[in-house]
MARGU-278217 format. One record per residue (C-alpha): residue in three letters; x, y, z. Coordinates in steps of 0.2 Angstrom, whole numbers, plus 2048, in hexadecimal, padded with zeros to 3 digits. Last residue first. Layout:
! MARGU-278217
ALAXYZ/...
This chain:
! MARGU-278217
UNKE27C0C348/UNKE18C0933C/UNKE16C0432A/UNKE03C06322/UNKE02BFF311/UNKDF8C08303/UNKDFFC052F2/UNKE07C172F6/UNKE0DC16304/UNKE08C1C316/UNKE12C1F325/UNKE10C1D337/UNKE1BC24345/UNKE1CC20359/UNKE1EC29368/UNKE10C36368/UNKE0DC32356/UNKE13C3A348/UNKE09C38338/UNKE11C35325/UNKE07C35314/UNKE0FC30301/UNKE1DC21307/UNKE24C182F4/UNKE2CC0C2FF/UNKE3BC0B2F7/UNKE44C12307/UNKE39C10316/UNKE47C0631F/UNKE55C1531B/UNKE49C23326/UNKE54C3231B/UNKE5AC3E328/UNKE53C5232E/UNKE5DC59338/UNKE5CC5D34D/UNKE5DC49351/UNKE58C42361/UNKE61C32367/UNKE56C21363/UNKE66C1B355/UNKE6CC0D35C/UNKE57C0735E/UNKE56C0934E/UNKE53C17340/UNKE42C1B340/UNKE41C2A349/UNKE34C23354/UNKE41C1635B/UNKE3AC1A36C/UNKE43C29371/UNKE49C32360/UNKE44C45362/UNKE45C4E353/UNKE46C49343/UNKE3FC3C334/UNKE3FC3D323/UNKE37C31318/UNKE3BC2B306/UNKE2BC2A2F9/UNKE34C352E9/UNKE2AC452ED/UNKE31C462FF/UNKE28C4330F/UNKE2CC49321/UNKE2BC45332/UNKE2DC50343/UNKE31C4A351/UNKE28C51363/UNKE2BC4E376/UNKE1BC54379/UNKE13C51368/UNKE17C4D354/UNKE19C55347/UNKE13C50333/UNKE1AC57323/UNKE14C50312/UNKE18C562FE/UNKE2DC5B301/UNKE38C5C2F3/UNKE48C572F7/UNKE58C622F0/UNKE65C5B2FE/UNKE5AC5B30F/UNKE6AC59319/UNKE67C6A320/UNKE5AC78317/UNKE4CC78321/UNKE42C8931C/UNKE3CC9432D/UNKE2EC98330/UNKE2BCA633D/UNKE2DCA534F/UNKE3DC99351/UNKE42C9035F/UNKE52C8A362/UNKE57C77363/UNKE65C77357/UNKE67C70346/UNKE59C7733B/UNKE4CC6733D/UNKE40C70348/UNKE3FC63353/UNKE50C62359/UNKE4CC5B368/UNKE45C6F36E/UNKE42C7835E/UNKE32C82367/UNKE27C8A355/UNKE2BC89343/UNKE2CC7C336/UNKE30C80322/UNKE33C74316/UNKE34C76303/UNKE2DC6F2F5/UNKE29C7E2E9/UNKE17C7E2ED/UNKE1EC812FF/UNKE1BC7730D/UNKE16C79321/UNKE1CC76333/UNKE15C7A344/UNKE1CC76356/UNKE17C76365/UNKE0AC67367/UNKE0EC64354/UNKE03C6B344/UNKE06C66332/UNKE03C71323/UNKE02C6C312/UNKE02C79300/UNKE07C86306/UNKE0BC952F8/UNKE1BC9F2F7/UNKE18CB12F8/UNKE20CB6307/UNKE22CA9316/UNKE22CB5323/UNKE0FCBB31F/UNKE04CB0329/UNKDF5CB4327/UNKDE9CB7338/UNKDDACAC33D/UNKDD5CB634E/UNKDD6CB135F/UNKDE9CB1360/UNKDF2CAF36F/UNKE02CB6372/UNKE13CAD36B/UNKE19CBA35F/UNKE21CB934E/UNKE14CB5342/UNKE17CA1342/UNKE08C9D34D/UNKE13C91355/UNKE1FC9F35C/UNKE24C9736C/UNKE12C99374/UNKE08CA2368/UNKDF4C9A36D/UNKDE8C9835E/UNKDEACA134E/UNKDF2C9C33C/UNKDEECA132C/UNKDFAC9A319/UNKDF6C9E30A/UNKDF6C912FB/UNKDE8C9A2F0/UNKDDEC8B2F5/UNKDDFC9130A/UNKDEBC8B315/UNKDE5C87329/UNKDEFC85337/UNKDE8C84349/UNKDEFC8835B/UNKDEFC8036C/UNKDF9C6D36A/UNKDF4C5B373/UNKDE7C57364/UNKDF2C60358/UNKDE9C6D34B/UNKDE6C6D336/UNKDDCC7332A/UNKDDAC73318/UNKDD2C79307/UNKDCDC8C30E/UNKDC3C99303/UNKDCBCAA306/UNKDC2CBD304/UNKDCCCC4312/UNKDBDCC831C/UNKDB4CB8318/UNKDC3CAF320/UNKDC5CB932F/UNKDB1CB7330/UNKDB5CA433B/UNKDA4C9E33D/UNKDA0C9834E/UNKD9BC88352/UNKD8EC89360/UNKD8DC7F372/UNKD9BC8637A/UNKDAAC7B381/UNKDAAC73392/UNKDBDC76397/UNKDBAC823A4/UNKDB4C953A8/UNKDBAC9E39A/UNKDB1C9338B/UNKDBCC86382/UNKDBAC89371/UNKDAFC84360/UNKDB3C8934F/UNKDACC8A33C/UNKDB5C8B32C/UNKDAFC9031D/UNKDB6C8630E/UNKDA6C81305/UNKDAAC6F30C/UNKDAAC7631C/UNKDB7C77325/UNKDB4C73339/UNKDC1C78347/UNKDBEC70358/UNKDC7C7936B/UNKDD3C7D379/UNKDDDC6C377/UNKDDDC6A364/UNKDD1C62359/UNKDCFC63345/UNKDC1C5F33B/UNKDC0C5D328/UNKDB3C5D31A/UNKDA5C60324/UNKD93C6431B/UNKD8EC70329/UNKD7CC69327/UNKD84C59331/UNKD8CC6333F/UNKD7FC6534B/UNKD7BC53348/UNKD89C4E353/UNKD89C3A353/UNKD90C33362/UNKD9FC2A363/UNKDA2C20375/UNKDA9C25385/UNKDA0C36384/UNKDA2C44392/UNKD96C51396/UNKD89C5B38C/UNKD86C5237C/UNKD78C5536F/UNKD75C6536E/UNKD89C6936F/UNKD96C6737E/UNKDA0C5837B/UNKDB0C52387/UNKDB4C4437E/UNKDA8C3B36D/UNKDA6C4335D/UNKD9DC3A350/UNKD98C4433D/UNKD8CC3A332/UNKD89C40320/UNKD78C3E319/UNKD79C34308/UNKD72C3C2FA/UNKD60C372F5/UNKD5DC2D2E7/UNKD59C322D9/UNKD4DC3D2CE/UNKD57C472C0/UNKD56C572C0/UNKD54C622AE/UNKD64C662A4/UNKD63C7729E/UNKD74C7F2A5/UNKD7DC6F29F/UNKD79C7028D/UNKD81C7E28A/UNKD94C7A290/UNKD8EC6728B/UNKD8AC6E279/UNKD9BC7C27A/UNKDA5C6C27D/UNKD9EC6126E/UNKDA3C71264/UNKDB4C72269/UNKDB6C5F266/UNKDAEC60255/UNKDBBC72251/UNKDCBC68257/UNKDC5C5624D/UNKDC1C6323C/UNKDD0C6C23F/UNKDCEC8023F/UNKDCFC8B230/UNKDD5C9C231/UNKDC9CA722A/UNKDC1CAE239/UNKDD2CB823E/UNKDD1CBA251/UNKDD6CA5255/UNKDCBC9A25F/UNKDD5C97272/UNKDD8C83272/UNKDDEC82284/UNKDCDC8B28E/UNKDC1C80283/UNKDCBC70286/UNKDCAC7329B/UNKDBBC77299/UNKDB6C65291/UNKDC2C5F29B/UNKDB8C632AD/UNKDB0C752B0/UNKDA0C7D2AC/UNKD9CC882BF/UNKD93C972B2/UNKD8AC892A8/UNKD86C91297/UNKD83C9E28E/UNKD86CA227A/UNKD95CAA277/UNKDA0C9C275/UNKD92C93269/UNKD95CA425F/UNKDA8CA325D/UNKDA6C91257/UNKD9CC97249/UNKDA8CA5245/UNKDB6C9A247/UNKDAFC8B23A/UNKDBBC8C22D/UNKDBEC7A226/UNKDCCC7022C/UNKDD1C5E226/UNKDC7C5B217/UNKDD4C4F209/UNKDD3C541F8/UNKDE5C5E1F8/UNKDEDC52201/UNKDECC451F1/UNKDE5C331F7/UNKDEEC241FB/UNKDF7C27209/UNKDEDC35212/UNKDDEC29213/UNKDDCC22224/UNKDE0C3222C/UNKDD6C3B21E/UNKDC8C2F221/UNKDC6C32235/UNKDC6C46235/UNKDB8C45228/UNKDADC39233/UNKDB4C44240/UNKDAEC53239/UNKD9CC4A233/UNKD99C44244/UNKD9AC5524C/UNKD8FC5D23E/UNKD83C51240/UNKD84C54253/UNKD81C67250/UNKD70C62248/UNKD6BC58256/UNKD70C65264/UNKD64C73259/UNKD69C8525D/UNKD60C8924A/UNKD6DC98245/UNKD7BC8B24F/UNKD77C7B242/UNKD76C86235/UNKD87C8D239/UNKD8EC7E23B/UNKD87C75228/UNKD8DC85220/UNKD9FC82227/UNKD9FC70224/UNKD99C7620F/UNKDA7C8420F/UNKDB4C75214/UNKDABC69204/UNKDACC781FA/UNKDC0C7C1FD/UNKDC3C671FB/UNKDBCC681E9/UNKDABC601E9/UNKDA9C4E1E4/UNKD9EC471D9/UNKD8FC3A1D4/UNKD84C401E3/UNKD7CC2F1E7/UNKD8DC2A1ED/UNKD8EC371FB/UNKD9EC431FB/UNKD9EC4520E/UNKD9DC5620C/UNKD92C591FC/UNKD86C4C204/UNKD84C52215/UNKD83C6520A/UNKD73C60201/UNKD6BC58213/UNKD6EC6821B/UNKD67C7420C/UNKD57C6A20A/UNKD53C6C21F/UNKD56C7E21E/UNKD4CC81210/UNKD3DC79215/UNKD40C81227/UNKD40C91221/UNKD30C8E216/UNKD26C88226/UNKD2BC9A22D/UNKD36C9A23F/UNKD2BCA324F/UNKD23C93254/UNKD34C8A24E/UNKD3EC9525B/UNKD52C92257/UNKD51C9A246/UNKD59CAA24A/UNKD66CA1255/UNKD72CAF254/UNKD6FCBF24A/UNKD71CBB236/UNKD81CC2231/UNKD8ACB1233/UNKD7BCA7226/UNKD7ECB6218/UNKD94CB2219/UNKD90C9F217/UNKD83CA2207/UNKD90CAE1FF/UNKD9ECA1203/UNKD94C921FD/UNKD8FC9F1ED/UNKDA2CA31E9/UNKDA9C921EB/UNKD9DC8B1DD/UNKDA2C9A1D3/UNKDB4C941D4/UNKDB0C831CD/UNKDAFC8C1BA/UNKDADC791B4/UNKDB3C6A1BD/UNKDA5C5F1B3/UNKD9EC581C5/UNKDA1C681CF/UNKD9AC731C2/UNKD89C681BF/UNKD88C651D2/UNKD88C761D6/UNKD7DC7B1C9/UNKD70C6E1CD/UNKD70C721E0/UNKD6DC861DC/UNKD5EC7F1CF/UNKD54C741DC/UNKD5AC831EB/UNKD51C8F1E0/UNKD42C841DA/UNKD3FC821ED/UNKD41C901F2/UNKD33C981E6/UNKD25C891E7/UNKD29C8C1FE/UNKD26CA01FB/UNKD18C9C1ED/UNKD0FC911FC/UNKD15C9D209/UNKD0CCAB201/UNKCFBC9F1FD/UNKCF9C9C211/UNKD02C9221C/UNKCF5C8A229/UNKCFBC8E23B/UNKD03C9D23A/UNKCF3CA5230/UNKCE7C9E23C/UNKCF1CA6249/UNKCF0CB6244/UNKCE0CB623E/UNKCDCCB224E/UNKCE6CC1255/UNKCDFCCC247/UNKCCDCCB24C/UNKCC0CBF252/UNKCBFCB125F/UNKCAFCA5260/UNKCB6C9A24F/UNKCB5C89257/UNKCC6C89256/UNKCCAC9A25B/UNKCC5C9826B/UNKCCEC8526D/UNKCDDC8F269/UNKCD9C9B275/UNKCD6C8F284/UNKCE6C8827F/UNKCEFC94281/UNKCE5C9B291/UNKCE9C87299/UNKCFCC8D293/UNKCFDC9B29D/UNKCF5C952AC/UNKD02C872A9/UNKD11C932A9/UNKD0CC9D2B9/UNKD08C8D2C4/UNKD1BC8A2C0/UNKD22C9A2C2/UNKD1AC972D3/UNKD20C872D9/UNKD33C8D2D4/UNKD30C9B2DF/UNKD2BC912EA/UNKD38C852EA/UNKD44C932EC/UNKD3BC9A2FA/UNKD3BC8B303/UNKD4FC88302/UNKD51C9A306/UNKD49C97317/UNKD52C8731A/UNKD63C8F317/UNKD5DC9E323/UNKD56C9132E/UNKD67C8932F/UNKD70C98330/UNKD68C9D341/UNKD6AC8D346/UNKD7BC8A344/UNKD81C9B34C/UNKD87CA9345/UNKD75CB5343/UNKD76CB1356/UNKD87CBA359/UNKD82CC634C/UNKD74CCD355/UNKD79CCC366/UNKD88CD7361/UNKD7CCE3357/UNKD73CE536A/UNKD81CE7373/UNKD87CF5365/UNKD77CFC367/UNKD76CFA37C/UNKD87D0337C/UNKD81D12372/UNKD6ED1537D/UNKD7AD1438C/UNKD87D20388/UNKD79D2C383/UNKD70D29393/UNKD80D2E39E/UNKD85D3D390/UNKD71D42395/UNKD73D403A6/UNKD83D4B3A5/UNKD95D473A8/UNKDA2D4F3B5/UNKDAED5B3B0/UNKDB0D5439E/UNKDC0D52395/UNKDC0D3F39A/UNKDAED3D397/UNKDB2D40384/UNKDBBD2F384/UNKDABD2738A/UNKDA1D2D37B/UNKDADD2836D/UNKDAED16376/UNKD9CD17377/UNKD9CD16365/UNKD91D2435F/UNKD7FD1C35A/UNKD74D1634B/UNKD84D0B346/UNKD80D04334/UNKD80CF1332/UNKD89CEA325/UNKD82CDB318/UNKD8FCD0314/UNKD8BCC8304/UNKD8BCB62FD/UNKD80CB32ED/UNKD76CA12EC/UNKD70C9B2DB/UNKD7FC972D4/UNKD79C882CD/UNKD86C7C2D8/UNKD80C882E9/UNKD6DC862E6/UNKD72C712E5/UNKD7CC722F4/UNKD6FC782FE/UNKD62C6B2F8/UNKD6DC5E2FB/UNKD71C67310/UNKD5FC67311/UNKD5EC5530B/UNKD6CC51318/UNKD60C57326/UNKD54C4E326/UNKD41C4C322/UNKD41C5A315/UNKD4AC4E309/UNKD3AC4330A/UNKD31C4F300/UNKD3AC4A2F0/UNKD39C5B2E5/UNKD34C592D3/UNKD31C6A2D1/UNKD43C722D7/UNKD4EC6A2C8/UNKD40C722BC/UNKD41C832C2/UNKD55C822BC/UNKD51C8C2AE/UNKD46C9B2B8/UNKD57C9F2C2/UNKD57CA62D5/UNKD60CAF2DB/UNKD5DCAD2EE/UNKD6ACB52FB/UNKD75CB0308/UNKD7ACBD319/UNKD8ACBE31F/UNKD8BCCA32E/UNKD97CD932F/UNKD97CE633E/
């Protein structure tokens, strides 16, 4: 017996979103369902089924033995007995551990737990940090002793090494900046120019990544260095006036490149900016200036893949998505590091990998709290806070922590989908038409491993039709006339696939009373089910038990909506450029043709008043139609 079951996985960096907690969200039970969502959005919440092991024999394996058996003995009776009150009891078990509640207090449990664990790490850090300081203070006043206070004091005042360390970089850097600008400005033995950037970028991308992210760790002299170099190279790259020269094109790309990986050795957003604005900066005067200056001293690429390649490896937001994905996954960095990349292509890559990055350490922002969704029912009700007939809408709050994305009804029972693509159901019970209190998750779905996007039912029909995001289609409910599609017209309890369609991919379906009707990815039609009228659209009024593609007078239209009707049912349909189709049974006009044209119609035909009416979304009534356009009107018939 499976069961699914969530688990906490909790993630020290996104402590701080759980700290601030409004309180108030506890008070009802859209805050719960905020809270939820939020564990589910930083994939903090892992899905599993957890199996339960049979302790027992199946009493089915038992009682089969019985029938080679002369007569059964007391212990065979007590062994039978003890088997079928375990699989009763696993039964009782996963029913409850199904239901609302149950998962409601599980969500709520895990809810708590995540806040305290969040609490704690918290409580953690500051006893740490009042110990830091406590230490500090010690040494201060000179009451510890021994190498750690040495330690300490040493990385806190710089001592006579990192005073002749600092006199010594500097001078070098002093004398490496005069050469360079000697050389560049008299155009003299330029190579050897080329040959210490390339050195000093080839050094700075075999140190181990973000080796001088932590300043604590990071000497004072490093930094000196770091922050002399950065503001040389601004100049040489944007060839600043107070320079008095400008470097060959080759320099000036080595320089951006340099600049980059600095930026990534010292994981700094700021610096990376700089970078940013300077390659657009760049990107911007050789667009404005490729007319009067010579190509071969404009920057418009400098070879920044191994940077780039670094910031791609660095982790980020597991759910990233959007356009700066979307611009990551298209512009794939090249294999050979010495390609250059364009200085626009490389800035936008990098601002990506930043929000990439970025994202995963975001703290929460207070606002206000979401809105708590409202879900009304009203009819025969049978739920916690309905037991007998409702003239007027009442709000179910059963099904709020749900979080509905879509309901659909039929004549045995309610199907919820989730807006985490479960799918929940409630039936008619044996003895009547009061239906059972509890929604039931559908495991079908879980089983196969399948998220679902849309469902759809008829409020006078006995089956339901689901398609899931990888476009397959399920159906279950009751058979009659082939409605299910899978070639038999018994009663289904189970979600079931339907596998007659092959491997083209749903992408709307469309219940009737009788019939059922769907469309491909390709644009094509398929219905199924009782043809009586004509409904079915393939020129007769035979059934059929599988779908079946209609063909006649349907040209090459691409279909995008399909709608049945009821009882004495139609069918409408809608084709990519905004004209309707309409068949079936035509009493009442509902074909939409005239009242010289109300005769049933077994083909599919062009509704001629609709025509230019750009229609995107059709619904058959009873007796009547209704179609929507595009600028939003409503036109009935």
């Amino acid at each position: 017996m499976k069961s699914q079951i969530y688990c906490l996985k909790s993630k020290p960096q996104f402590d701080a979103k759980w700290l601030p907690i409004d309180y108030k969200l506890f008070a009802n039970p859209g805050g719960w369902s905020h809270l939820w969502e939020k564990l589910i959005f930083d994939n903090e919440i892992e899905e599993s089924v957890a199996c339960r092991p049979e302790k027992h024999i199946p009493s089915s394996v038992l009682l089969d033995w019985w029938t080679w058996q002369r007569q059964p003995s007391l212990h065979s009776c007590e062994q039978v007995l003890q088997a079928l009150s375990a699989e009763q009891r696993v039964v009782s078990l996963h029913a409850a551990h199904c239901t609302i509640a149950s998962m409601r207090t599980q969500k709520r449990l895990i809810i708590s737990e995540r806040i305290f664990e969040a609490l704690s790490r918290s409580n953690m850090e500051g006893s740490r940090t009042r110990k830091k300081t406590m230490c500090s203070k010690s040494e201060s006043d000179g009451t510890v002793e021994g190498s750690v206070g040495s330690s300490n004091l040493n990385s806190q005042v710089p001592g006579p090494v990192d005073n002749f360390a600092r006199l010594g970089a500097r001078a070098g850097l002093s004398f490496a900046f005069a050469f360079l600008k000697k050389t560049w400005r008299c155009g003299d033995d330029t190579e050897l120019c080329t040959d210490v950037l390339q050195d000093t970028l080839f050094a700075l991308q075999s140190l181990p990544p973000a080796l001088l992210y932590d300043s604590s760790k990071r000497n004072s002299v490093w930094s000196d260095i770091v922050s002399k170099s950065t503001r040389f190279l601004l100049g040489v790259v944007t060839s600043s006036q107070s320079m008095k020269f400008v470097a060959p094109c080759s320099d000036r790309q080595l320089s951006i490149a340099i600049l980059l990986e600095l930026a990534v050795q010292q994981a700094d957003f700021l610096a990376l900016l700089d970078v940013v604005s300077v390659c657009l900066k760049l990107n911007t005067e050789a667009l404005t200036e490729s007319n009067r200056i010579t190509t071969d001293k404009i920057v418009v690429s400098a070879p920044l893949v191994p940077s780039l390649t670094k910031m791609s490896e660095v982790d980020g937001l597991s759910s990233f998505s959007g356009p700066p994905a979307a611009f990551i996954e298209e512009n794939v960095l090249p294999n050979n590091y010495d390609l250059p990349v364009n200085l626009k292509r490389g800035a936008l890559l990098i601002l990506c990998h930043m929000n990439r990055i970025g994202a995963l350490h975001l703290p929460s922002t207070p606002g206000p709290s979401p809105p708590e969704q409202e879900v009304y029912g009203w009819g025969q009700l049978s739920n916690e806070e309905s037991t007998g007939m409702e003239l007027y809408p009442i709000q179910c709050e059963t099904l709020i922590e749900l979080g509905v994305k879509q309901i659909a009804c039929c004549e045995f029972g309610v199907v919820v989908l989730t807006q985490s693509g479960q799918v929940y159901q409630q039936t008619h019970g044996n003895n009547g038409p009061r239906l059972k209190k509890c929604f039931i998750l559908l495991e079908a779905f879980i089983q196969d491993d399948v998220t679902i996007k849309k469902i759809v039912a008829h409020p006078e029909g006995k089956h339901f039709l689901a398609i899931t995001t990888q476009g397959e289609l399920y159906s279950w409910g009751f058979g009659d006339g082939g409605v299910l599609g899978n070639r038999d017209n018994s009663y289904c309890k189970t979600p079931t696939r339907v596998n007659t369609l092959g491997n083209n991919k749903v992408v709307d379906i469309a219940c009737g009373s009788l019939h059922s009707a769907c469309i491909t990815d390709d644009g094509a039609l398929y219905t199924w089910g009782i043809g009586k009228f004509g409904r079915l659209g393939l020129g007769n009024g035979d059934d059929r038990m599988v779908p079946t593609k209609v063909t006649m007078e349907v040209e090459h239209a691409v279909f995008t909506n399909v709608a049945c009707g009821s009882g004495d049912a139609h069918t409408l349909a809608v084709s990519s450029d905004g004209r309707v189709w309409s068949w079936g049974d035509g009493d009442y006009g509902k074909l939409g043709r005239g009242a010289q044209a109300s005769n049933s119609s077994a083909v599919p035909q062009v509704v001629d008043k609709m025509d230019g009416k750009e229609i995107i979304k059709v619904y058959a009534g009873p007796q009547y139609s209704i179609a929507l356009s595009k600028d939003g009107k409503v036109y009935w018939w």
